[in-house]
C-alpha positions as a printed NumPy array, in Angstrom:
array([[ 91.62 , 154.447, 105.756],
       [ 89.732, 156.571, 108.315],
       [ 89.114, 160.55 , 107.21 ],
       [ 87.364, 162.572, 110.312],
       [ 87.49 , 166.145, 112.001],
       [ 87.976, 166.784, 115.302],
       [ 86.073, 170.071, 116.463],
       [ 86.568, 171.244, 119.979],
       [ 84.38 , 174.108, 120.912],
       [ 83.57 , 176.068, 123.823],
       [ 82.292, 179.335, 125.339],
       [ 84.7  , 181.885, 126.772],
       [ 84.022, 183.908, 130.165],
       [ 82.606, 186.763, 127.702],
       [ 80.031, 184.432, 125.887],
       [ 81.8  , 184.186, 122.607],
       [ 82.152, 180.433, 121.269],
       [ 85.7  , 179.843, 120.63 ],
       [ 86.286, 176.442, 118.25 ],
       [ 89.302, 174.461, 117.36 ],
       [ 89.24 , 171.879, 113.925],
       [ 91.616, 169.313, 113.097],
       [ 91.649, 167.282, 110.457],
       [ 92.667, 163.448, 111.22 ],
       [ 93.852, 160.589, 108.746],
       [ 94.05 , 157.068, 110.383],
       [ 95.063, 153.938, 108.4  ],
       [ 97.147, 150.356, 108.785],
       [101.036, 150.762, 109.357],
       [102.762, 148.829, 107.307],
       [103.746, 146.235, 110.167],
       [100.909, 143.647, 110.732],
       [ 98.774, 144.927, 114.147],
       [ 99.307, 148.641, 113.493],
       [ 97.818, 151.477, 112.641],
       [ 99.306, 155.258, 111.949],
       [ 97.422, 158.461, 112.414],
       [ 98.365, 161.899, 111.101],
       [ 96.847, 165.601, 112.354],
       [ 96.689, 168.604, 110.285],
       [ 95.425, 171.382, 112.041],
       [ 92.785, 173.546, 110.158],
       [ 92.477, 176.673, 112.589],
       [ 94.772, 179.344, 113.007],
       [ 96.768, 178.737, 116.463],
       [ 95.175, 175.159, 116.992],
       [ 97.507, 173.9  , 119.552],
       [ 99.881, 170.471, 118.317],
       [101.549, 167.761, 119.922],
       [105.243, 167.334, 119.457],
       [104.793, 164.672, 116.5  ],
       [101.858, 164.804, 113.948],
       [102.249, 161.435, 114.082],
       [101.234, 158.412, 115.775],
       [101.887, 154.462, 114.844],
       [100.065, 152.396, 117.517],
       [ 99.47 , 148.872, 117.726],
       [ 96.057, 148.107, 116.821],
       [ 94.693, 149.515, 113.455],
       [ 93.088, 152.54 , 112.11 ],
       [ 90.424, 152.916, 115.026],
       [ 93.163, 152.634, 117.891],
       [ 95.166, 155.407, 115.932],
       [ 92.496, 157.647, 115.506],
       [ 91.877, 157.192, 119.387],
       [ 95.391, 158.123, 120.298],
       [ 95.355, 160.899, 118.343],
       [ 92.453, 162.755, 119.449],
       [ 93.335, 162.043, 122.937],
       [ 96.554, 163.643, 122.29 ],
       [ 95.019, 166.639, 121.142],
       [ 92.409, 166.617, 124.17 ],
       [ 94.984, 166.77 , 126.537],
       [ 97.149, 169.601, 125.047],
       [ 97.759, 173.003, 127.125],
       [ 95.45 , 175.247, 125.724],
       [ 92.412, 172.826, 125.09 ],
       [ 90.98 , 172.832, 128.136],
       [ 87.351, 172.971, 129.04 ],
       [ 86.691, 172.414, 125.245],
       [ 84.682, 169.6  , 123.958],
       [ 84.921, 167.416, 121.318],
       [ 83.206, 166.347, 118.5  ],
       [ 84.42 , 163.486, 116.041],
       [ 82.845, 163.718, 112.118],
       [ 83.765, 160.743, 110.101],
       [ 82.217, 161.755, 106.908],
       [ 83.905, 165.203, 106.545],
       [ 82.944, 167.636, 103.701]])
């Protein structure tokens, strides 16, 4: 099982730094060559994909790909950048 936050910051025409955290579980489906990731937003207004959840074949690293590119991609994110931690607090 992979635990890791996704923060996506940037700065906003007026200067402010405007951030976006998600919280990201990746681990093996239970089908041989596949691997399920779940998001859980943790900021207010985050924008989300249409599922929380992906199953990809692979494992844990290939879902935890798919997910944050799913979230990179989303109207609303951007110009932001990203920044994976795999040993969240």
């Amino acid at each position: 099982m992979i635990n890791a936050t996704l923060k996506l910051t940037r700065t906003a025409d007026d200067g402010a730094e405007m951030y976006r955290k998600y919280f990201l579980v990746a681990d093996f489906g239970s089908v041989r060559g596949q691997g399920n990731a779940s998001i859980i937003p943790m900021s207010a207004g985050a924008p989300m994909p249409a599922s929380d959840q992906f199953s990809v074949r692979g494992g844990e690293t290939e879902a935890m790909m798919a997910a944050v590119s799913a979230i990179k991609v989303l109207p609303g994110n951007e110009g932001f950048t990203g920044e994976i931690d795999f040993e969240p607090s």
